[in-house]
Each structure stands twice: as C-alpha cells, then as structure tokens.
N, C-alpha and C positions, 0 to 999 in steps of 0.2 A: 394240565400241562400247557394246554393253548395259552391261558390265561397266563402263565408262570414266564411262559416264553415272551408273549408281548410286554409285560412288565418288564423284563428283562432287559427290552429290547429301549423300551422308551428311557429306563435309568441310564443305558447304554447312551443311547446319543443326545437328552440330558447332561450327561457329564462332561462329552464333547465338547457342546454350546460352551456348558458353564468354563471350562477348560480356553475357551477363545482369547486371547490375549483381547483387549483394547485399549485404543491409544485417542486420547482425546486433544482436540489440536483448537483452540480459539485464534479463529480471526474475525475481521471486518465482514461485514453484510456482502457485499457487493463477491467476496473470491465466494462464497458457498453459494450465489445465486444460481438460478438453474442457465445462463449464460455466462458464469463467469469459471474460472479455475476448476472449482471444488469436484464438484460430479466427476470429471475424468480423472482427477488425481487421486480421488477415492477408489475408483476402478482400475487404476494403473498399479497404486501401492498396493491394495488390498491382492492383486495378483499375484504378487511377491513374497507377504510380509503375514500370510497364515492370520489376520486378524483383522479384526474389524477398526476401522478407521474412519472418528466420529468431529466432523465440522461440528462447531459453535460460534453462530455470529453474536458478535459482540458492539455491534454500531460501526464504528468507524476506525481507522487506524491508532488517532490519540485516546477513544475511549477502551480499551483495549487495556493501556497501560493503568488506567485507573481502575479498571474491573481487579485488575490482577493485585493492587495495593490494598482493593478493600476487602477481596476474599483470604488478603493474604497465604498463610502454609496453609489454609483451608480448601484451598481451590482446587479443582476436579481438574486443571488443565494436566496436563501432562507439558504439553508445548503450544507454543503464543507465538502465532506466524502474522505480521503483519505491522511494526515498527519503523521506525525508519532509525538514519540518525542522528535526528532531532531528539529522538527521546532514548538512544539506548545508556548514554548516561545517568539520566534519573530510572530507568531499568534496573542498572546494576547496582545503583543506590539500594534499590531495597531489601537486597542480598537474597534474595528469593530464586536468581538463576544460576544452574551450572555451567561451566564451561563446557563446549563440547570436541568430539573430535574430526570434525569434518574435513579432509582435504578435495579441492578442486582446482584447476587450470580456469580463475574467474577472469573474464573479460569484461570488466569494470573499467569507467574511465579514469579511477583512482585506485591507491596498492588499498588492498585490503589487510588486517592483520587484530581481528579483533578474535579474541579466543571466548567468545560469550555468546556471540551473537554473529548467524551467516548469513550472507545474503543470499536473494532468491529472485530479483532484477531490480530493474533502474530504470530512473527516465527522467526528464526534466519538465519541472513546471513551465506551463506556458496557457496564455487566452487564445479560448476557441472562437472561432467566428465563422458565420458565412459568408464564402470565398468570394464570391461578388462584390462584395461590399469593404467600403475603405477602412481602414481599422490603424487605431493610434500604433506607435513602436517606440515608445517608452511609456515610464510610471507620469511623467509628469504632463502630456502630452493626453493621456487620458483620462487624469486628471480634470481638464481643462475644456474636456469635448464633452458632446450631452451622449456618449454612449451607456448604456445601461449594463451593468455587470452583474452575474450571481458569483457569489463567493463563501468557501466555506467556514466555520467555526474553528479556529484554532485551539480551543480546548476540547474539542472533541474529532478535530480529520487531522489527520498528516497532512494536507491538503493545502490545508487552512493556515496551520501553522507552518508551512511550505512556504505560502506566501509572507506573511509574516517575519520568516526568516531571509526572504528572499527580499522586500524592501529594505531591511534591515542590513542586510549586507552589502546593495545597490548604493545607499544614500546616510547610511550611519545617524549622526545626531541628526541629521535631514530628515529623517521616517515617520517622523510626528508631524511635519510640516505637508509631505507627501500623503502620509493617512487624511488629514482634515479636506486637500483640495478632492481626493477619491473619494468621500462619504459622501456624495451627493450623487456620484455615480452607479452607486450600491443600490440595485435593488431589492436582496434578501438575504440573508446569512443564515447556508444553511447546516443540521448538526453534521450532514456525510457531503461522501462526492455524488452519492447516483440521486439524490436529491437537486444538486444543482444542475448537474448536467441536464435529469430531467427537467426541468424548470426551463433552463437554455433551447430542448430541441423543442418545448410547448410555445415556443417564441415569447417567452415572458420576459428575457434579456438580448442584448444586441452581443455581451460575449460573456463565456464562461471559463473559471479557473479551472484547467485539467493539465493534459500534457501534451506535448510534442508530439505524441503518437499518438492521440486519439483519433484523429482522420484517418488511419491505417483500418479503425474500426467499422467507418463508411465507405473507407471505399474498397476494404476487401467482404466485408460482410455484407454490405448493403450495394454495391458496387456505384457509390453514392461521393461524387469528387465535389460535393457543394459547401464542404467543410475544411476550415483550413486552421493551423495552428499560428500566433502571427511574432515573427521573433523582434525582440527587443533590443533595442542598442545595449542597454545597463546590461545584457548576458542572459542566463536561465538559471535558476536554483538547482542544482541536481537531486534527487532522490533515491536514497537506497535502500530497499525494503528488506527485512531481515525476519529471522525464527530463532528465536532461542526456547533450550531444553529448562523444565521448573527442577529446583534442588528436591522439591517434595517429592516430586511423580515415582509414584512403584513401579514404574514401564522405563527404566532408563535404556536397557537394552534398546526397546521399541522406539523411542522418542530418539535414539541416537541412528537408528537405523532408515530413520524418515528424514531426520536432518541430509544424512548422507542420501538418499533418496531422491529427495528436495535438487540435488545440484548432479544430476545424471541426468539424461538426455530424454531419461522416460519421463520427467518433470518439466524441464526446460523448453520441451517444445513445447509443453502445451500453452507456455504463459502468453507469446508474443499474441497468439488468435483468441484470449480467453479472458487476459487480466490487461491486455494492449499493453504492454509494459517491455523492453529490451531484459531479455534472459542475461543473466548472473553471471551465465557460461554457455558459450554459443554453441546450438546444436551443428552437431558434425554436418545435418545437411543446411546450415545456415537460415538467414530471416527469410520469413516468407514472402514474397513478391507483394511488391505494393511499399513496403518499409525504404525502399528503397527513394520514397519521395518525400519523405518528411524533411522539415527543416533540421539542419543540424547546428545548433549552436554556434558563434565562435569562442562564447568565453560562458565557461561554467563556474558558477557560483556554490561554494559550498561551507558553510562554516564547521568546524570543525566537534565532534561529536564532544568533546568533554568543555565547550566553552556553552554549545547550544542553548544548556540550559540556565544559565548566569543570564545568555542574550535573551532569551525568549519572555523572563522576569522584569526585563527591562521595557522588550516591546509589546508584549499584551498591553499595560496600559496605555502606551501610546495607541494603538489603534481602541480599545474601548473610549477614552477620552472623543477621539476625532467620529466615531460612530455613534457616539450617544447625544450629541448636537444639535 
C-alpha cells in the first residue's frame, strides 16, 4: 500500500508539472542577461500568471526578425519582444503575427496606434563618450575628427540599423557622402549592442553608438558621472521597442496576458534600472533619480514604420559601399 500510495503521489504532481502552462518569449541577448530585464520579469509574471515563463536570446534586436522568417509557423515562440519600428513592417509582411489586445495610458513621445505590435520603452540613439573629453555634435564634424567609433551591424542590431536610419533621415541623398567621410572613424562593427559598448568601456573606441540614457547606467548603478551622452545639432533618432503575439502559439490566452503584463507597472518599473531604456508607460511612482540628467533632445527623428523598410533598402548599401573602402 506504501508502494501504491507514493506512486500515487508522484503521478499526482507529475501531472501538475506536466499541466503548467508555458509561454515562450524570444528576445535579444542583452534583456535575458543576468543584469538585464529578464531575471525579474520572469519572477514578477510567473507570480501572477500560474506558468512558467521561458526567455530565448536570440542575438540582437534585427536578428530576432530574421530567426522568426526562418523558423517560420514552425517556431516554439509563442511571442518576440524586442523589435523596434524599423522592422515592424516587414514583421507584419510575413503574416506570422496576431493582432493583440493590449490597452494602456502610453507616455511615448509619439501617438501610438498599431494593433500588431506594443510597445515596452523608448529612447533615443545617441554617442557615448567620456565626459572629460571634447566630443564632435554633429554626423559631419565627426566625420572629420580622428575620434574612434564602435558601431553596430544593421543587419543584425536595432542599433545599428538605428543609426542607419538616423543618417538617413539627418542628410537624405547626403548619407552616402556622410558614410564614406565616417569609415575611417569606424573602428569595429559589431553583430549586438553589449558587444560594442563592451568594446567602448575596454577603451578600444573614443565613442560608442548607445542611447541617451546609457549614463543613467553609471551613474545610478556604478555611481560613476564619467560618462556622458553627446547631443547632436541634426536631432536623435527615436526608438521604439515593441512585442508582438505569433498566429501559431497554442498559448494565446498566455501570450495576451504578458503582452498586457508587459505595460503595468510590475513590468515598467523594472526597465528604466535594467534595460536603461524610458518605460512605454510611466510608473506611478515615476523615473528613477539620476534620469533626471540626461540630455533631452530638441528635435526627434523618426521615420515612419511603413516607409522604413523601402528606406533601409536604399541605405544598407550606401553605408556597406562607404565601409568596404
């Protein structure tokens, strides 16, 4: 009967386990690292949400999209957090995602209204530097200086193709003229962002492509003011990171319930200290001290999601021409 009863017991919470809902979520390297997003958001949903909830990095933000064209209705995702709108365009090309139902009170610095894809923050591109030191404040300006840049891959970061789109929209037919006097400033292209930055803090470059808020990173976490963001006359690119639900996933309930998840306050606080990024939808008890010193823009740059990719067709080869020189 002992024997009958632990049998019992083990097919008993066996069928529990097996009973757990999960929801699998692909992003970038950098939110599931053990400094970044992931960890807490795993621990905050999964308190809620009765299941188990499974990070997959995937490289970087643009390779993300291209994992999900090659696994196509095959793929384990359930939802892909980590896009910008750069690529939700060719996203929705591939008809692979549902529309979801997320409502939120978003504090974007533009209207939102896409029923595909929600966002999760923002922030705008910008070169990091060490605050000591003189640093160009335009494309053309640095150009022209012997400063040393890391910068990332636009076929493979948001980052990368940030920038990319961010000359592109500064200088128009000009961007090709602009690429050729920066390749000599270039000193690596790499496939992510935590690549370049690393690279940047090893002193390998004089400045690095990040954001606005990456100083918020040293000098709240590191208590470290020796880093600064440097703003440009031409303006900042903006960036808007998003999540959309896959049409395959047998989890839609779940995948709709993390979307909504995603834009509550048990989410949103954690991004500003984890992913350094400006939350989607500001927590009720607002940004954390230190945010308060970053540069803010005067003029935001943004091109608009359904031309991005016509534009980005056009600028890839202008910048691989001006770097392979």
């Amino acid at each position: 009967m002992k024997y009958l009863a632990f049998a019992a017991g083990v097919l008993t919470a066996t069928s529990a386990f097996a009973e757990t809902p999960e929801l699998t979520v692909y992003t970038y390297d950098s939110f599931v690292s053990d400094w970044g997003p992931g960890p807490a958001v795993k621990a905050a949903f999964e308190a809620e949400c009765a299941c188990t909830l499974n990070f997959v990095g995937a490289g970087d933000g643009a390779a993300l999209l291209a994992r999900i064209k090659l696994e196509g209705a095959r793929t384990e995702a359930d939802v892909v957090l980590g896009l910008d709108t750069n690529l939700t365009a060719a996203a929705k090309e591939t008809g692979l995602f549902a529309t979801h139902s997320v409502e939120a009170d978003y504090t974007l610095p533009v209207e939102w209204a896409d029923d595909t894809f929600a966002p999760y923050d923002w922030g705008y591109f910008a070169f990091v530097h060490n605050a000591d030191e003189a640093a160009p404040t335009n494309f053309k300006a640095l150009g022209a200086s012997d400063k040393k840049i890391v910068i990332q891959d636009p076929r493979s970061s948001t980052p990368g193709l940030g920038l990319l789109m961010w000359v592109k929209a500064a200088y128009g037919d000009e961007a090709g003229a602009v690429w050729a006097e920066l390749a000599d400033n270039v000193v690596t292209v790499t496939p992510g962002w935590s690549e370049a930055y690393g690279l940047f803090l090893e002193g390998e470059a004089d400045m690095v492509l990040s954001y606005t808020t990456s100083p918020a990173y040293h000098l709240i976490a590191e208590e470290d003011a020796t880093k600064a963001a440097v703003t440009f006359d031409e303006g900042h690119y903006l960036q808007v990171e998003v999540a959309g639900k896959l049409k395959g996933s047998d989890q839609q309930e779940l995948a709709d319930q993390f979307l909504q998840f995603m834009v509550s306050d048990a989410f949103q606080t954690i991004i500003p200290t984890t992913n350094w990024m400006y939350p989607a939808v500001t927590p009720a008890g607002g940004l954390p001290e230190g945010f308060e010193t970053l540069i803010s823009p005067d003029k935001a740059l943004l091109i608009p999601a359904d031309k991005a990719d016509a534009l980005r067709d056009v600028a890839l080869p202008e910048w691989q021409n001006a770097l392979s020189k």
